[in-house]
Backbone of each chain as ProteinMPNN parsed JSONL, in Angstrom:
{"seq_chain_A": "XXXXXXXXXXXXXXXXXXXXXXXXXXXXXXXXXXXXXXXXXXXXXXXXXXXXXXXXXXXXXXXXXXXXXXXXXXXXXXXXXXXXXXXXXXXXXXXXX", "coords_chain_A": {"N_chain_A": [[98.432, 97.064, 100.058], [97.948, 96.41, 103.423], [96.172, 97.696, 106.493], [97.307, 96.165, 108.554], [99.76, 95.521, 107.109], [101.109, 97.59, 106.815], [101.191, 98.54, 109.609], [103.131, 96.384, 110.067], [105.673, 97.075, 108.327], [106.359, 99.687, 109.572], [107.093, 99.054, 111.945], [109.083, 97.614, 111.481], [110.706, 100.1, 109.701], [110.757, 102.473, 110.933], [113.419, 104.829, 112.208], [112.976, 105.324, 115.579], [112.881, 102.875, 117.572], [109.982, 101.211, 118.074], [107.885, 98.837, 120.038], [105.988, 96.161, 117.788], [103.51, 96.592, 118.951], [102.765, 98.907, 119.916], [103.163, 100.561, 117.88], [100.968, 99.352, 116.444], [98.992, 100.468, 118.045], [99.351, 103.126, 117.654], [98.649, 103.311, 114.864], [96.086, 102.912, 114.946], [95.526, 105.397, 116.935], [96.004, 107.42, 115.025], [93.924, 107.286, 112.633], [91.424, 106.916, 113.921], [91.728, 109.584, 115.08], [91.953, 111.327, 112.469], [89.706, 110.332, 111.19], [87.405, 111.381, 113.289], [88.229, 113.887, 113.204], [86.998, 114.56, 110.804], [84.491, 113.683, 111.126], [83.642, 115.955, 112.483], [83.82, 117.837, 110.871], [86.105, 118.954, 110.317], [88.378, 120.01, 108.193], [91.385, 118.32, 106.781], [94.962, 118.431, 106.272], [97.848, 117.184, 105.017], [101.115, 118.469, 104.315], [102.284, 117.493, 101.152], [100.99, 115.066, 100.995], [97.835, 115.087, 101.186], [94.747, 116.466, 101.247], [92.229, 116.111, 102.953], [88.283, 116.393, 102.643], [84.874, 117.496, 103.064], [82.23, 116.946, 101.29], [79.488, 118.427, 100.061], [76.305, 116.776, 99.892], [73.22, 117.004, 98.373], [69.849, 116.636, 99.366], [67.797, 114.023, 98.126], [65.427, 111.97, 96.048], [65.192, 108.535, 96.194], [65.239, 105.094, 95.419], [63.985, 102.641, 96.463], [65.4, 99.851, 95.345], [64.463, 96.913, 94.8], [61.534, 96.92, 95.946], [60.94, 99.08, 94.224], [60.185, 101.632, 95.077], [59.526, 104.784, 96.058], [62.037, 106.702, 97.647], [62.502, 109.41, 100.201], [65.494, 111.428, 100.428], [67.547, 112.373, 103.107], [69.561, 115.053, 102.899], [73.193, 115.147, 102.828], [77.144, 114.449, 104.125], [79.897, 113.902, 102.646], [83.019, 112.047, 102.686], [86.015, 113.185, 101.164], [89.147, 113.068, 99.25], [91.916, 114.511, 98.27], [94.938, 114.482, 96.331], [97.879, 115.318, 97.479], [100.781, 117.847, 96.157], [102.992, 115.989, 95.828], [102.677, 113.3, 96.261], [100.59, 112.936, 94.207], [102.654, 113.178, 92.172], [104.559, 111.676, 92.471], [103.381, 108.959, 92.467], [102.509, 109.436, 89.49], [104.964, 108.672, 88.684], [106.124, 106.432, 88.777], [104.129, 105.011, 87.823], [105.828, 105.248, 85.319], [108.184, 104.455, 85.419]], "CA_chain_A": [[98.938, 97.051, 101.429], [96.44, 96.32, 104.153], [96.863, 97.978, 107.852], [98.325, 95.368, 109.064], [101.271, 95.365, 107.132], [101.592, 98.926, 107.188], [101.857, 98.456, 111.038], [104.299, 95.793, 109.941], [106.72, 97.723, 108.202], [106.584, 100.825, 110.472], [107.626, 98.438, 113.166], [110.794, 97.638, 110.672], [111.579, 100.864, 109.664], [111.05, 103.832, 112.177], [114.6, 105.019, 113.641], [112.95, 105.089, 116.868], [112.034, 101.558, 117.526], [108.973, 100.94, 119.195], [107.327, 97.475, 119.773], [104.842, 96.859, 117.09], [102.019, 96.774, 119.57], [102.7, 100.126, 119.96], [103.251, 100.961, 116.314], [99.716, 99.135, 116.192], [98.432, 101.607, 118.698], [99.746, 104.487, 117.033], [98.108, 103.594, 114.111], [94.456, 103.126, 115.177], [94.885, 106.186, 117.494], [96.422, 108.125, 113.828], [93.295, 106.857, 111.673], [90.794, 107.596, 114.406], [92.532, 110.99, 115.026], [91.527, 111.757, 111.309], [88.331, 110.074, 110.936], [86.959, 112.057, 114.141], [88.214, 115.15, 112.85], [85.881, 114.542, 109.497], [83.006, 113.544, 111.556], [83.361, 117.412, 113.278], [83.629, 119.178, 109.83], [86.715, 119.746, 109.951], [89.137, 119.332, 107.321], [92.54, 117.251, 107.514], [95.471, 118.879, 105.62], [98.753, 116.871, 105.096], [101.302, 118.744, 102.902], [102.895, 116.454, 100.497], [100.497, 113.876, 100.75], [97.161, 115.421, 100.638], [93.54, 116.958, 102.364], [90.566, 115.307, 103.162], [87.799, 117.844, 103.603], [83.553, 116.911, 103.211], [81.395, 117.458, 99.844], [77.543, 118.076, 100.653], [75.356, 116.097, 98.905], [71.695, 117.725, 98.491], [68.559, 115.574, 99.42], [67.375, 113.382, 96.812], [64.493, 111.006, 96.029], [65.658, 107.519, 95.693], [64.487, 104.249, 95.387], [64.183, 101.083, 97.109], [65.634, 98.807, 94.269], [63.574, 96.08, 95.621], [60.287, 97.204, 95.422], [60.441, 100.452, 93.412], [59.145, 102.386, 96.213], [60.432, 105.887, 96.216], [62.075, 107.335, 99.344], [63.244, 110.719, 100.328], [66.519, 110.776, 101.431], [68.317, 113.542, 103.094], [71.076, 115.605, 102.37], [74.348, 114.637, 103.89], [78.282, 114.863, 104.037], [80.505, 112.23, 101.912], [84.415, 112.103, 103.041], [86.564, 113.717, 99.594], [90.485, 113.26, 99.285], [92.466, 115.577, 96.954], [95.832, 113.786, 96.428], [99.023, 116.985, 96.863], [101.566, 117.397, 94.757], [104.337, 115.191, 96.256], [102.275, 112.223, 96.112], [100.443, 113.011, 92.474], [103.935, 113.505, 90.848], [105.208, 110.553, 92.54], [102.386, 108.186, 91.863], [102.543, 109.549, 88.472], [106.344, 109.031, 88.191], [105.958, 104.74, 89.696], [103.982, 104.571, 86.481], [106.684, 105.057, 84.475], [109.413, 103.901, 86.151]], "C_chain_A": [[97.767, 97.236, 102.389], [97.179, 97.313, 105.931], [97.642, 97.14, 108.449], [99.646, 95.324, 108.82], [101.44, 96.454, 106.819], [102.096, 98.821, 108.283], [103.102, 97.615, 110.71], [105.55, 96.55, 109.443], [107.028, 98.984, 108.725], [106.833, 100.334, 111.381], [109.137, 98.66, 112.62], [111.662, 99.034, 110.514], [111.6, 102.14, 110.05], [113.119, 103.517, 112.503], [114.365, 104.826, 114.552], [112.247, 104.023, 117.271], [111.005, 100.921, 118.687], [108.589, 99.414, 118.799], [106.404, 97.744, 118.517], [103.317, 96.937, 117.848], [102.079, 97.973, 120.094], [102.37, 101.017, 118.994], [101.421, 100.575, 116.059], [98.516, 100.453, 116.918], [98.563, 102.934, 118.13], [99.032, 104.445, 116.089], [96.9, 103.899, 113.803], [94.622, 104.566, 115.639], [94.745, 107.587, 115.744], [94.831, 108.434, 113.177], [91.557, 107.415, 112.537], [91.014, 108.927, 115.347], [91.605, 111.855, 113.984], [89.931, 111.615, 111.011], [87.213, 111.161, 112.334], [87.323, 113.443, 113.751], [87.295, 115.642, 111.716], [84.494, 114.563, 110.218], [82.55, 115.245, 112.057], [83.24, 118.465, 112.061], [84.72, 120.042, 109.528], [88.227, 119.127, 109.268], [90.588, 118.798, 107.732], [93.922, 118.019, 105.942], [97.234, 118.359, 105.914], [99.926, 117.595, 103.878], [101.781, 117.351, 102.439], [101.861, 115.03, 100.294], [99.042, 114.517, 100.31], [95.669, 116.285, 101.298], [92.306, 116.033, 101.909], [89.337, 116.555, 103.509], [85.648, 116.924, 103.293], [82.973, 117.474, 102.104], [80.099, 117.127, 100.694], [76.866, 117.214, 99.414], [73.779, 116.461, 99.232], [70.883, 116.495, 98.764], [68.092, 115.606, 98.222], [66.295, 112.841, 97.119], [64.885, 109.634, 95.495], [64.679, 106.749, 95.683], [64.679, 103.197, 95.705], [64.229, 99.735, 95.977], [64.679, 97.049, 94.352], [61.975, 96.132, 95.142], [59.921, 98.188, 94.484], [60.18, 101.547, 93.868], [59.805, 103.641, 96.238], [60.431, 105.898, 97.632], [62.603, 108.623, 99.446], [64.258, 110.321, 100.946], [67.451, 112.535, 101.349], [69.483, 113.763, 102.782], [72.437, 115.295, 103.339], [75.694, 114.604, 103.156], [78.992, 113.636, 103.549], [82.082, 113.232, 102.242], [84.85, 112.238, 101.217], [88.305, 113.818, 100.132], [91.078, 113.825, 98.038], [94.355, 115.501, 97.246], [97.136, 114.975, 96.483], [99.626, 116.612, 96.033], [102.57, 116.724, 94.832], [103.42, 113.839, 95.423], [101.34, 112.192, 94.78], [101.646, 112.77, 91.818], [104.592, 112.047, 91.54], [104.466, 108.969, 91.876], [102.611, 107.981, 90.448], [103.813, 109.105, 87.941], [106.521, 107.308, 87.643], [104.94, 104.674, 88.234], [104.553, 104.301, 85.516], [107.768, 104.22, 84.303], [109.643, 102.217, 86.39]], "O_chain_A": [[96.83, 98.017, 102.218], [98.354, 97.446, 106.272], [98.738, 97.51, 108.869], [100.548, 95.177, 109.645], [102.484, 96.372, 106.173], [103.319, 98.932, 108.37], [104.173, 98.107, 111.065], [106.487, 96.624, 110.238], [108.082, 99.461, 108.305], [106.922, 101.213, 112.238], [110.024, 99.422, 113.003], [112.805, 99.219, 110.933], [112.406, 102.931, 109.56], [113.78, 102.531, 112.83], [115.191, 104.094, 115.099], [111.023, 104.12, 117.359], [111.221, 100.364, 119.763], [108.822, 98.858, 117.726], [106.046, 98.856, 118.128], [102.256, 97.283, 117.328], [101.217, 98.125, 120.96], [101.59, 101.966, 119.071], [100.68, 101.421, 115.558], [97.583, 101.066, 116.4], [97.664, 103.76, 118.279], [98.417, 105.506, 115.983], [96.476, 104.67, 112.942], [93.96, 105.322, 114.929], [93.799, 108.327, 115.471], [94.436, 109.6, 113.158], [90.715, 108.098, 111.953], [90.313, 109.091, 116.345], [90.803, 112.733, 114.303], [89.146, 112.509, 110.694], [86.151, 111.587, 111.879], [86.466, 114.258, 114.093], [86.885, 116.798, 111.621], [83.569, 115.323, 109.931], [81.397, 115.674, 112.008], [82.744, 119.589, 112.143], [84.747, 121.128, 108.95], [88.927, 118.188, 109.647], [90.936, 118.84, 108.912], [93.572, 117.997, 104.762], [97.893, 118.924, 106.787], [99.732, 117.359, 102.686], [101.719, 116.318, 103.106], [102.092, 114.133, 99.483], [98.886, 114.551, 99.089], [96.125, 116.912, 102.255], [91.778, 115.536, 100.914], [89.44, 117.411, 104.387], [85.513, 115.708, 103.423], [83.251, 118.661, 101.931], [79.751, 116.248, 101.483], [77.106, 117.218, 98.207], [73.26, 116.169, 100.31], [71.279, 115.396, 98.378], [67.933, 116.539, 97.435], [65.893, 112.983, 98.273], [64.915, 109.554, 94.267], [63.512, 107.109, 95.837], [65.66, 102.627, 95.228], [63.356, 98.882, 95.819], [64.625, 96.333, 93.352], [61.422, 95.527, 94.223], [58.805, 98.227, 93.966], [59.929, 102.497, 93.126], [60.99, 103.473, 96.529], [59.639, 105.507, 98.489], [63.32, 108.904, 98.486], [64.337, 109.373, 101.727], [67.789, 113.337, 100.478], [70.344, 112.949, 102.446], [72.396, 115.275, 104.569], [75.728, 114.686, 101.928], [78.732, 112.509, 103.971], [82.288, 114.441, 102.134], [84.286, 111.664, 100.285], [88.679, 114.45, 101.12], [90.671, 113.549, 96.909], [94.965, 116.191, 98.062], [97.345, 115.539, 95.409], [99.496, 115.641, 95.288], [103.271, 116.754, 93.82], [103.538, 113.536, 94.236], [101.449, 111.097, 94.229], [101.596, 112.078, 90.801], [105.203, 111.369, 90.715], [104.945, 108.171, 91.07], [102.853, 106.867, 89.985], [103.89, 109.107, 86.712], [106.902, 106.954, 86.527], [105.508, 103.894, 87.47], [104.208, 103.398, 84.755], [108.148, 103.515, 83.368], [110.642, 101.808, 86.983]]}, "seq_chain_B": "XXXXXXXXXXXXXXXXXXXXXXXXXXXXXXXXXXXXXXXXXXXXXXXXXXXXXXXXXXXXXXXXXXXXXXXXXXXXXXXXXXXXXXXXXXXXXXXXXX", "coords_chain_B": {"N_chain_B": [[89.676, 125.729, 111.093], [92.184, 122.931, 110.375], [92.659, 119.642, 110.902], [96.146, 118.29, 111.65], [99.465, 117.153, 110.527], [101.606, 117.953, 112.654], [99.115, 118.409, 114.995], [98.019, 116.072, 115.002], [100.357, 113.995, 116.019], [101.084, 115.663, 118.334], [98.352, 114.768, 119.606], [99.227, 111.863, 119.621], [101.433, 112.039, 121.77], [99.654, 112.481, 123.891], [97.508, 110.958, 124.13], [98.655, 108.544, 123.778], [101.309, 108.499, 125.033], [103.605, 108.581, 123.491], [106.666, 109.593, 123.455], [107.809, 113.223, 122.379], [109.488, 113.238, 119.792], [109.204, 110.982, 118.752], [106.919, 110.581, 118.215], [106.495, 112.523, 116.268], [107.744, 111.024, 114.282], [106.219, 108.427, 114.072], [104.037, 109.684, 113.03], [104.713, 110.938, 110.304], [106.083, 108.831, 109.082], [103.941, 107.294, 108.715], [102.27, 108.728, 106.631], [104.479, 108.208, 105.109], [105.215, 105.923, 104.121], [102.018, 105.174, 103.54], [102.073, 106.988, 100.95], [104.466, 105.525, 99.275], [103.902, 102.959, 98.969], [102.132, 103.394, 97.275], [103.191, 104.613, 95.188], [104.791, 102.554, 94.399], [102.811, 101.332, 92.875], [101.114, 100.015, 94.228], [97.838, 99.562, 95.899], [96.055, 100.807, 98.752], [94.652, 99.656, 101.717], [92.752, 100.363, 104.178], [91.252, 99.379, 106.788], [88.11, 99.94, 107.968], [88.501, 102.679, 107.625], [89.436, 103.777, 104.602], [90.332, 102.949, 101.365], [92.859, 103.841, 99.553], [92.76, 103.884, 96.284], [94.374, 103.296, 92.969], [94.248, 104.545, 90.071], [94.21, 104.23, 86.5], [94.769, 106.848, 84.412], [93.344, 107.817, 80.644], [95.247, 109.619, 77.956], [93.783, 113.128, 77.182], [91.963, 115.671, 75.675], [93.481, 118.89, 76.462], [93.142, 122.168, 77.508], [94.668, 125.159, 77.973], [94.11, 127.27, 80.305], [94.153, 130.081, 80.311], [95.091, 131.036, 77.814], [93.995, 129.723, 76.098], [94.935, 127.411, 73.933], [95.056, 124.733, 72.663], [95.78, 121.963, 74.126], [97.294, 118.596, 74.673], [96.358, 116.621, 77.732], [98.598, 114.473, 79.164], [98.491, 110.976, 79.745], [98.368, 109.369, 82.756], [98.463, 108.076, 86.373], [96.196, 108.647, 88.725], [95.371, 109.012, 92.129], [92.567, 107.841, 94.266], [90.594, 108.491, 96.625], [88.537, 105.875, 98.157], [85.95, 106.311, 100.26], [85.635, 103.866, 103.584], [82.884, 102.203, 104.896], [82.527, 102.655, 107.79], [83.475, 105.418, 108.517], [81.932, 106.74, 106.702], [79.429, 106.787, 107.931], [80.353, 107.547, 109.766], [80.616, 110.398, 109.188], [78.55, 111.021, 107.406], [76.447, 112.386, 109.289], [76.759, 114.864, 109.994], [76.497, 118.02, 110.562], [76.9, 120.658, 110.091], [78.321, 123.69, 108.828], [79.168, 123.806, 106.569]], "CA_chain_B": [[91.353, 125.292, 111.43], [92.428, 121.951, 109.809], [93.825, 118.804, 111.127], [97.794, 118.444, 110.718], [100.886, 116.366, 110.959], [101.485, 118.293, 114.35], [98.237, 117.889, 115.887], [98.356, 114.306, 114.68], [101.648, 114.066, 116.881], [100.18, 115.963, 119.649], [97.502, 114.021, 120.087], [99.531, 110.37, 119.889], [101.777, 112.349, 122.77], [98.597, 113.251, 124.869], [96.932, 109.761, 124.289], [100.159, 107.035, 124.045], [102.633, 108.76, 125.978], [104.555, 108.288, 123.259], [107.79, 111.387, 123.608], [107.306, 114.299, 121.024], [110.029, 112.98, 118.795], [108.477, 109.352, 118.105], [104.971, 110.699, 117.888], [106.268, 112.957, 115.043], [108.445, 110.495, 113.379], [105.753, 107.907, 113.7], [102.898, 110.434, 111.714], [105.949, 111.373, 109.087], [106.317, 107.424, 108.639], [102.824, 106.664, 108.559], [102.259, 109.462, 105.395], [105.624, 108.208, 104.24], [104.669, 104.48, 103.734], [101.239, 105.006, 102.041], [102.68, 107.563, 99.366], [105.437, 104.633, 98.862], [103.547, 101.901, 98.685], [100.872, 103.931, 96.074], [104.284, 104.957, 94.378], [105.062, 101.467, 93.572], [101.642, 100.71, 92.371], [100.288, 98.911, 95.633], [96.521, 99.757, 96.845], [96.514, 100.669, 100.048], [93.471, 99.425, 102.083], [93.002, 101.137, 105.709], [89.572, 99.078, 106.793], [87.5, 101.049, 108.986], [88.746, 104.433, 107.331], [89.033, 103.911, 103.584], [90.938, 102.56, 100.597], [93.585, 104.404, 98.313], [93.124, 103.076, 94.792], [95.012, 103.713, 92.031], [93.712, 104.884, 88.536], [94.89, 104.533, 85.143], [93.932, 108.074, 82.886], [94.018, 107.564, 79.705], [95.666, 110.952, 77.716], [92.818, 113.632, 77.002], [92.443, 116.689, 75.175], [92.778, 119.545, 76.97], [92.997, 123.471, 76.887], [95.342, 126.25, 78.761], [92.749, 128.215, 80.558], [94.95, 131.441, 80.532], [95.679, 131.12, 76.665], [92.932, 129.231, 75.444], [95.21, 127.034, 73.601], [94.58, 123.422, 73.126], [97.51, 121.179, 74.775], [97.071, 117.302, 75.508], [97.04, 116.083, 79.205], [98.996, 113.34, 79.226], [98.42, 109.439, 80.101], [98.651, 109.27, 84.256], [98.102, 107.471, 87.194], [95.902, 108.733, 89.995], [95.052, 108.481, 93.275], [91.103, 107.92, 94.29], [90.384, 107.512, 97.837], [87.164, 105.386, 98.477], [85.935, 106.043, 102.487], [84.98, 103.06, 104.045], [81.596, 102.177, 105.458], [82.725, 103.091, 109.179], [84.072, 106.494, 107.782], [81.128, 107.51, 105.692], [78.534, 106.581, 108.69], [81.163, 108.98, 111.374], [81.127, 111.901, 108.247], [76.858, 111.715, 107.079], [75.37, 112.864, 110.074], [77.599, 116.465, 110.588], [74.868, 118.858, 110.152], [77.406, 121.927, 109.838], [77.793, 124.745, 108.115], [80.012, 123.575, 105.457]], "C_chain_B": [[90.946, 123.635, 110.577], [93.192, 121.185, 110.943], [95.027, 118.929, 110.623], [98.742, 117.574, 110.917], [101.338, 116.791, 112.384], [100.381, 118.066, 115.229], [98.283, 116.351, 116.243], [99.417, 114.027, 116.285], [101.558, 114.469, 118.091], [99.735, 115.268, 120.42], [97.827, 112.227, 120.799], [100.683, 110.565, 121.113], [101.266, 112.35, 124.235], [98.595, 111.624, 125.884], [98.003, 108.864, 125.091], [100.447, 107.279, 124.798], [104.142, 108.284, 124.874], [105.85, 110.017, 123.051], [107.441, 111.536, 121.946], [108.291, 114.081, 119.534], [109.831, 111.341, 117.697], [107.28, 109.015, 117.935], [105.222, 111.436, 116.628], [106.835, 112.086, 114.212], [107.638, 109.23, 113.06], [104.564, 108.579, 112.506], [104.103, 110.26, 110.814], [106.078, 110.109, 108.335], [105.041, 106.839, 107.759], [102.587, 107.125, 106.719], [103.203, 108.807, 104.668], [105.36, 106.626, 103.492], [103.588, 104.556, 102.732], [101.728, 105.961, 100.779], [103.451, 106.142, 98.551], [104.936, 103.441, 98.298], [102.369, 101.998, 97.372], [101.795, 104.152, 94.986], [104.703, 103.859, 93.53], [103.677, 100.688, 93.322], [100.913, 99.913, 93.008], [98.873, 100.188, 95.906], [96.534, 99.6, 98.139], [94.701, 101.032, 101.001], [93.235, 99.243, 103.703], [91.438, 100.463, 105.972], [89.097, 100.02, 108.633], [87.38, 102.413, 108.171], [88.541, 104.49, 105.608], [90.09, 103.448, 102.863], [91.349, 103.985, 99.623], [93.817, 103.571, 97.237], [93.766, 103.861, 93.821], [94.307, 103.779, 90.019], [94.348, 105.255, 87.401], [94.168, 105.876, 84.292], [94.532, 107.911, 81.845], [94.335, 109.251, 79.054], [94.151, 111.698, 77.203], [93.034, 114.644, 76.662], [92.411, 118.01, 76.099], [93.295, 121.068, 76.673], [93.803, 124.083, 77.973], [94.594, 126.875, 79.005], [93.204, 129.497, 80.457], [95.011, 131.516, 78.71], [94.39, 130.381, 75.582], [93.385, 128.073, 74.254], [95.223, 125.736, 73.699], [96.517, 122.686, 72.907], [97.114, 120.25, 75.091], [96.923, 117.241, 76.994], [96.831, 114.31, 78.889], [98.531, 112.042, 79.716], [98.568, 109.5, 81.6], [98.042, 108.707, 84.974], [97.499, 108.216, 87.994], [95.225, 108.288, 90.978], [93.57, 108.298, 93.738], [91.014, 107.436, 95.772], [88.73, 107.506, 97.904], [86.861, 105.043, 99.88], [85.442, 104.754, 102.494], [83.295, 102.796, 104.657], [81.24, 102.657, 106.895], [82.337, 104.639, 109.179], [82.417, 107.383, 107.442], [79.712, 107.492, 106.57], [78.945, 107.842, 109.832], [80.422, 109.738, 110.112], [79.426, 112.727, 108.008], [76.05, 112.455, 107.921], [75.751, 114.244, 110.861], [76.214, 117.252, 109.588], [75.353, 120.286, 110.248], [77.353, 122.946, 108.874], [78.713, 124.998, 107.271], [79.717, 123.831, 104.558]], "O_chain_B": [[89.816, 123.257, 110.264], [94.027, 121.673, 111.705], [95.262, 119.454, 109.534], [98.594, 117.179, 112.073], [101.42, 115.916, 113.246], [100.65, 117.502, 116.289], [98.486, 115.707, 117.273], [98.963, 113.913, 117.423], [101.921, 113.721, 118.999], [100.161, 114.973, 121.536], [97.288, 111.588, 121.702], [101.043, 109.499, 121.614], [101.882, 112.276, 125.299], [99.002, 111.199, 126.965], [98.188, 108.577, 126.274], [100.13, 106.577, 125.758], [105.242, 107.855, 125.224], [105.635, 111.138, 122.588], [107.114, 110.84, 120.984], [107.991, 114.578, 118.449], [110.15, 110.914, 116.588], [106.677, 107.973, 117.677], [104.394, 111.223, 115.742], [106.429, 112.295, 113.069], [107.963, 108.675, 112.011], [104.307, 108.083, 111.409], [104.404, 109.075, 110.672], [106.178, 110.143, 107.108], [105.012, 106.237, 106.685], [102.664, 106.334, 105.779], [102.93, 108.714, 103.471], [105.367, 106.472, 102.271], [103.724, 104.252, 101.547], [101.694, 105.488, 99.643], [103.086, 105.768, 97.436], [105.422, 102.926, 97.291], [101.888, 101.072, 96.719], [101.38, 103.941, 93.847], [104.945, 103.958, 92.327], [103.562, 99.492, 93.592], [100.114, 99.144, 92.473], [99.019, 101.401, 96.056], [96.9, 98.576, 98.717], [93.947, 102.005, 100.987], [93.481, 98.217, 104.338], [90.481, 100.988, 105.403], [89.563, 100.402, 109.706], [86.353, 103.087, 108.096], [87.595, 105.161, 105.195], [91.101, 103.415, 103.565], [90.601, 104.839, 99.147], [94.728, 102.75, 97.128], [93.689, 105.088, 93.872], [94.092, 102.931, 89.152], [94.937, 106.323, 87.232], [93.128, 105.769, 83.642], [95.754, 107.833, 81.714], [93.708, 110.152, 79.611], [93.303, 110.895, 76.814], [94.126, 115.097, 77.006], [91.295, 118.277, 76.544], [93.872, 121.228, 75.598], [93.656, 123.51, 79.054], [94.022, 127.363, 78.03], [92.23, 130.241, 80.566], [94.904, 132.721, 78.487], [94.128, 130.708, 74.425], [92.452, 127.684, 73.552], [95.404, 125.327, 74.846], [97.555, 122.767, 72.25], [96.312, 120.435, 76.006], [97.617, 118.113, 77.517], [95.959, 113.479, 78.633], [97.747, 112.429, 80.582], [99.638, 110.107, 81.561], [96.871, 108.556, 84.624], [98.399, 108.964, 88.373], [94.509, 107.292, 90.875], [93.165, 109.316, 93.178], [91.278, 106.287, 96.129], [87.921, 108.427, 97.799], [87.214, 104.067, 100.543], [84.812, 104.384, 101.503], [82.684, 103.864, 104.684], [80.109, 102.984, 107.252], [81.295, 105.104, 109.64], [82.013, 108.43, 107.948], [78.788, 108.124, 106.058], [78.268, 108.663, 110.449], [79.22, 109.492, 110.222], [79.031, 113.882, 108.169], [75.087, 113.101, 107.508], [75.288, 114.647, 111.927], [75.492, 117.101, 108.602], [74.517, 121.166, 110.453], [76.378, 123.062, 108.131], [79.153, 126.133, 107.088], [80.449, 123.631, 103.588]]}, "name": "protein", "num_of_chains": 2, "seq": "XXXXXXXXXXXXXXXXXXXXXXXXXXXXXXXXXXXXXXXXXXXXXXXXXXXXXXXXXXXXXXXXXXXXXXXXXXXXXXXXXXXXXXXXXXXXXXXXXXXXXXXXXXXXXXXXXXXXXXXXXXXXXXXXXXXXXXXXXXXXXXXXXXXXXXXXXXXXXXXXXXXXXXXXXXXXXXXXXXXXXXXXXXXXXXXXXXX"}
């Protein structure tokens, strides 16, 4: 399912029926809602579905695949989702089922 | 403090103008769709922000940490979200005290 037709079927099936160029609006403001709250450090906690929160990653020495060339490369924050237990046990269930 | 399903709602009140009962019932929807659509085995691919993929585990041995007793974990599906390139450019450059 791509955004788009997410927006598509949250047009369909909300009770409260908004256009979907609203529903579209809602969704960007939703997504950059969340993503701006990660960029600040601070975590995102849905029950039933799940939290997003930031893993550090230490500075390394990599390498420019290319030439070989080492580079330093600093330490920095990678986005981490940790699925709850609604949506684990359901996931898990849609396997079976 | 954490983001939440109310702030969420809040915020699409502040912004939209949409009233406090169709800003929460749109978050509630939004959550409610990708679980559903991950439920029936669909990948759900948010560009800008990040992809929910789905992962086959195969069964593995494992141990009761309280008892020390060895107990399978079962065969299961989970969830893996992979941020996007947008996402992971906002998130690298927080220089907090996480």
């Amino acid at each position: 399912m791509t955004k788009s037709e997410l927006i598509e079927r949250l047009a369909e099936r909300m009770r409260v029926q908004l256009p979907e160029k609203d529903v579209e609006l809602a969704v960007k403001a939703i997504l950059d809602c969340m993503a701006h709250s990660l960029a600040n450090g601070e975590r995102i906690e849905v029950r039933g579905f799940g939290s997003f929160s930031l893993h550090y990653r230490p500075p390394r020495v990599g390498r420019n695949p290319k030439t070989g060339e080492a580079v330093s490369l600093s330490g920095k924050y990678v986005p981490h989702f940790k699925a709850g237990k609604e949506l684990r046990e359901r996931v898990n269930a849609g396997m079976k089922g | 403090m954490a983001l939440t399903k109310a702030a969420i709602a809040e915020h699409l009140f502040e912004e939209l103008g949409l009233n406090k009962r169709e800003a929460k019932e749109m978050v509630e929807m939004f959550f409610e769709e990708i679980r559903s659509a991950l439920e029936q085995g669909y990948q759900v691919k948010l560009s800008g922000f990040g992809n929910f993929d789905l992962r086959e585990k195969k069964q593995r041995p494992g141990r009761n940490p309280k008892t020390g007793e060895e107990i399978p974990i079962s065969a299961r599906r989970v969830v893996v979200f992979r941020p996007g390139q947008k996402l992971k450019l906002k998130v690298e450059t927080y220089a907090g005290t996480e």
